[in-house]
GUKOLBA-119518 format. One line per 4 residues: for each residue x, y, z of N, C-alpha, C, CB. Coordinates in Angstrom, 2 decimals. Atoms other than C-alpha are relative to their C-alpha. Glycine has a CB too. Layout:
# GUKOLBA-119518
X:Y:Z:X:Y:Z:X:Y:Z:X:Y:Z ~ ...
***
This chain:
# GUKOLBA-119518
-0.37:-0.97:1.01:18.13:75.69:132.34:0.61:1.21:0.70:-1.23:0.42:-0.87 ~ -1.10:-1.43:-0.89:20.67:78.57:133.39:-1.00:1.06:-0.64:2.23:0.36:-0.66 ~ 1.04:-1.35:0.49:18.47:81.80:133.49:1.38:1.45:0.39:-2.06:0.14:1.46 ~ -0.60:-1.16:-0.28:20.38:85.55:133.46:-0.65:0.73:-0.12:0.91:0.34:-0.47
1.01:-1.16:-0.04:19.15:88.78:134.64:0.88:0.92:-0.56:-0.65:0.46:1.45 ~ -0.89:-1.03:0.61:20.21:91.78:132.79:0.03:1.53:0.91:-0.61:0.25:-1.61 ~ 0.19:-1.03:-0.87:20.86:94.94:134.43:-0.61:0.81:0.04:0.60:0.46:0.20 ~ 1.19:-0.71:-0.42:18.54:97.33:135.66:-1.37:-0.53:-0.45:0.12:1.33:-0.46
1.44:0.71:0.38:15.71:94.51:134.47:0.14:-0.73:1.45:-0.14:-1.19:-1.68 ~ 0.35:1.30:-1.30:13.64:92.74:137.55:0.17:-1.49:-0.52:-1.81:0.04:0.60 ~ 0.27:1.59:0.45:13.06:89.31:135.43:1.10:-0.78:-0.87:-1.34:-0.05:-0.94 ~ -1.60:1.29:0.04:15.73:86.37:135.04:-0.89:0.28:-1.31:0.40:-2.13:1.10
-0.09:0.54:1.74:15.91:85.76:131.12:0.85:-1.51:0.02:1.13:1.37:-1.18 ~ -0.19:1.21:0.69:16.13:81.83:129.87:1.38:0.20:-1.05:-1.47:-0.35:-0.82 ~ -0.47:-0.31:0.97:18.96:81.47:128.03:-0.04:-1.50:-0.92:1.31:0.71:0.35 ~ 0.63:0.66:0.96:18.39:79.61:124.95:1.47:-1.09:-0.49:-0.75:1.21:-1.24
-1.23:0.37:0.73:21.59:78.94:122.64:0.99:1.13:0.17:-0.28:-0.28:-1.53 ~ -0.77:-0.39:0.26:24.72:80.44:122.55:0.91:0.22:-0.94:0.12:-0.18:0.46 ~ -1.09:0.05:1.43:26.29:81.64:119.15:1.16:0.70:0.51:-0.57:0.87:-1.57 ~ -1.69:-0.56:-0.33:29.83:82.71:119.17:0.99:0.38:-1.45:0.97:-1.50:0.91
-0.70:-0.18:1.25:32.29:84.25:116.72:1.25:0.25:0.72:-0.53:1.17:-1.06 ~ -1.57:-0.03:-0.61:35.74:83.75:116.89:0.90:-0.10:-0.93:0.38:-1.10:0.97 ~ -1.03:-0.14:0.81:39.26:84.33:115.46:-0.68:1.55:-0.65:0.27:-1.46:-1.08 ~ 0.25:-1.34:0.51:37.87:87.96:114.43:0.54:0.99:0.42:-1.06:0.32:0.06
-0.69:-0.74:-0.76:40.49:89.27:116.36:1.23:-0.40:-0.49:-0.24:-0.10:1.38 ~ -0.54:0.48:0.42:43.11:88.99:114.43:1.86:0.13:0.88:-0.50:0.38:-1.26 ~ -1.27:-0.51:-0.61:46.05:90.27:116.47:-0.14:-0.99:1.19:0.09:1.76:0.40 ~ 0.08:0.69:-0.83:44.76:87.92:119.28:0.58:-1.59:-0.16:-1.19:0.21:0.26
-0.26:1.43:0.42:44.49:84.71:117.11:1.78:0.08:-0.15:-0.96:-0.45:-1.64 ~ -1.72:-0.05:0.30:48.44:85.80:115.88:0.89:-0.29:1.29:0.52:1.63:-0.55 ~ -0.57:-0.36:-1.14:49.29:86.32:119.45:0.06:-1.58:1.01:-0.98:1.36:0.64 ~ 0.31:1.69:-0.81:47.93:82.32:120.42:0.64:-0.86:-0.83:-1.74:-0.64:0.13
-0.15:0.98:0.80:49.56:81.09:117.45:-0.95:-0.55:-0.74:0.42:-0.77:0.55 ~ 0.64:0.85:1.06:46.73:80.26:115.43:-0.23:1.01:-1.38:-1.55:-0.67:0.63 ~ 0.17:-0.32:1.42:45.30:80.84:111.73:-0.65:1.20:0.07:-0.77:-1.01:-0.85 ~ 1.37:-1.01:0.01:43.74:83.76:111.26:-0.49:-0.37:-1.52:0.38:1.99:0.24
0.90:0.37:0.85:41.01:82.59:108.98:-0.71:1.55:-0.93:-1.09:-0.91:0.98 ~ 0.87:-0.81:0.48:39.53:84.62:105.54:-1.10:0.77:0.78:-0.48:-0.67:-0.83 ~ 0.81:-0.39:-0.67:36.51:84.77:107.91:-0.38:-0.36:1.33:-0.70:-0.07:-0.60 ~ -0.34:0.49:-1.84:35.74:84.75:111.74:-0.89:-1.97:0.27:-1.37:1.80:1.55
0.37:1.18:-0.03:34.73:81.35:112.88:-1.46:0.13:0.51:0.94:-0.82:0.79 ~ 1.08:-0.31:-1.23:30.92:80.87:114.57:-0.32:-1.69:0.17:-1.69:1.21:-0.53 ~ 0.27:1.52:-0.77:30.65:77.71:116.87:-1.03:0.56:1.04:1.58:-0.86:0.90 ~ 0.96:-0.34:-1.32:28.34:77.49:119.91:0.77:-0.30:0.99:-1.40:-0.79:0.21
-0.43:-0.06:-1.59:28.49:77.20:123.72:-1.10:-0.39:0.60:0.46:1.41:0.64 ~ 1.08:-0.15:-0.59:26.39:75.56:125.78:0.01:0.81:1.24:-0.44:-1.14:0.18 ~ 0.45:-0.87:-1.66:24.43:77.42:128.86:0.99:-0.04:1.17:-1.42:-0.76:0.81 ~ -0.59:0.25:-0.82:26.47:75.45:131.11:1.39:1.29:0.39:0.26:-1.37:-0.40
-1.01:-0.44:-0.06:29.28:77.47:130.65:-0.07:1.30:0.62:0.49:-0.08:-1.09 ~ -0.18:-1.05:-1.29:27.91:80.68:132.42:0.35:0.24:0.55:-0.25:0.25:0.63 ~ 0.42:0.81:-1.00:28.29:81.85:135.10:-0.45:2.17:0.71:1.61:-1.53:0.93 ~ 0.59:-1.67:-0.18:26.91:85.42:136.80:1.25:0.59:0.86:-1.78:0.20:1.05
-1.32:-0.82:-0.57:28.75:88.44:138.39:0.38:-0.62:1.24:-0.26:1.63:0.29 ~ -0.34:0.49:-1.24:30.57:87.43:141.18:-0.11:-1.43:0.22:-0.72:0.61:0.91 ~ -0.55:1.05:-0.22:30.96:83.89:140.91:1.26:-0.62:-0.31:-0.64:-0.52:-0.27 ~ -1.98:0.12:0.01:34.12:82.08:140.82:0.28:-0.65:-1.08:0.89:-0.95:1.30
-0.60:0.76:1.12:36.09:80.77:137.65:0.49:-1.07:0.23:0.89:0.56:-0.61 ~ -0.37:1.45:-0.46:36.48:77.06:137.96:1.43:-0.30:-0.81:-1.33:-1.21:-0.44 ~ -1.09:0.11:1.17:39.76:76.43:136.02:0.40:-1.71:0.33:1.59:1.34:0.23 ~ -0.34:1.83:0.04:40.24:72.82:134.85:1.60:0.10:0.71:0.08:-0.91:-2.11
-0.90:1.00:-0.56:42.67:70.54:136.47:1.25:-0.12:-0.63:-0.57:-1.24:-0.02 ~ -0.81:0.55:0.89:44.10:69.41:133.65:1.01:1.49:-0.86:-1.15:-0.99:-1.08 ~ -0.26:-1.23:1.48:45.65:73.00:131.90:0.56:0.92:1.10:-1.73:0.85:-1.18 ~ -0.89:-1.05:-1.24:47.78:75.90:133.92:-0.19:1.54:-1.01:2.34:-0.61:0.33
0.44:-0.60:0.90:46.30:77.69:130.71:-0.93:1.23:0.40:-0.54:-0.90:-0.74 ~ 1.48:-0.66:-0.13:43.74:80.53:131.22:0.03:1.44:-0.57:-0.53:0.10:1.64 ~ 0.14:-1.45:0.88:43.06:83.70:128.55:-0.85:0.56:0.88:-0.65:0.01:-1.67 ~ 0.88:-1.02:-0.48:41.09:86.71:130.00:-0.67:0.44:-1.33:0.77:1.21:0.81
0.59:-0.81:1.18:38.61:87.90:127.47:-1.31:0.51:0.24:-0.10:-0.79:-1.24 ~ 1.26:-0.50:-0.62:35.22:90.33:127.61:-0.58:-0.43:-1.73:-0.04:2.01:0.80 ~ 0.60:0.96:1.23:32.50:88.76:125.70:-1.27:1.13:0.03:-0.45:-2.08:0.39 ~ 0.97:-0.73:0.26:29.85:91.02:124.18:-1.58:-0.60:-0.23:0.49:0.63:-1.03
1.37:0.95:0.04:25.88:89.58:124.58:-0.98:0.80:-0.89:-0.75:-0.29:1.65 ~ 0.80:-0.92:0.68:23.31:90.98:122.06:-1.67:-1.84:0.36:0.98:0.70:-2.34 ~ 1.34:0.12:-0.01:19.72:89.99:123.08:-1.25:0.62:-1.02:-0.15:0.38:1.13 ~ 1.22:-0.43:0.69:17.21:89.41:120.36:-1.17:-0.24:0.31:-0.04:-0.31:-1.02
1.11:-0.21:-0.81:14.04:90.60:122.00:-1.30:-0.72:-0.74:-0.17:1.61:0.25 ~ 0.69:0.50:0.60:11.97:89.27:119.10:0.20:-1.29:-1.28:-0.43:1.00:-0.24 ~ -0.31:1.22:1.22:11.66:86.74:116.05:0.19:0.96:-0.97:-1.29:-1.26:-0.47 ~ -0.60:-0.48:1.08:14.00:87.78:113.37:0.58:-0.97:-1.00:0.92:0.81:0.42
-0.65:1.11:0.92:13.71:86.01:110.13:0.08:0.92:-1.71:-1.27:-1.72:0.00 ~ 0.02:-0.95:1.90:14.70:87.37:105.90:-0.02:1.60:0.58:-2.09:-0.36:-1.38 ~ 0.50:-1.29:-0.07:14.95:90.63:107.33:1.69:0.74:-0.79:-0.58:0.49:1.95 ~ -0.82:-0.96:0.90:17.01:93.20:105.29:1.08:1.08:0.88:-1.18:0.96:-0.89
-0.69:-0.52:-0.46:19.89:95.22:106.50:-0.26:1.15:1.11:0.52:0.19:-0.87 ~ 1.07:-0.92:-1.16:17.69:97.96:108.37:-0.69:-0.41:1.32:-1.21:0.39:-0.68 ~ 0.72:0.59:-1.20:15.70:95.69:110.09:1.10:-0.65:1.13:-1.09:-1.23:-0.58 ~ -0.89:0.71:-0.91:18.47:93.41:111.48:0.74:1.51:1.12:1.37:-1.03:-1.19
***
């Protein structure tokens, strides 16, 4: 299981699942040629796909392709279930 440490914390964190939202950028999706959708898309990612600071970007074989993009991580520290606009 790929573990990440967060900064200024001593202890690796498990990472679990990876949700993702995408196409919510709409000037981006326009800019790749695709749809920009009523609403943003949310697919997953597995762990694998990590990888920590300072390691190297593997870039497939097959593709001469490669976007730059900064990906924002929100860590929910607890169990969050029915909770109301405040709580979330």
């Amino acid at each position: 299981m790929k573990s990440i440490r967060i900064k200024n914390r001593i202890e690796k964190l498990d990472v679990g699942k990876i949700v993702c939202v995408g196409r919510n950028y709409a000037a981006h999706a326009e800019e790749l040629g695709n749809e920009v959708p009523a609403f943003p898309l949310i697919f997953l990612k597995p762990a694998s796909v990590l990888i920590q600071s300072g390691e190297n970007i593997i870039y497939p074989d097959y593709s001469n392709e490669m976007h730059h993009e900064v990906e924002l991580v929100l860590l929910i520290g607890e169990t969050v279930k029915n909770a109301n606009n405040e709580k979330a």
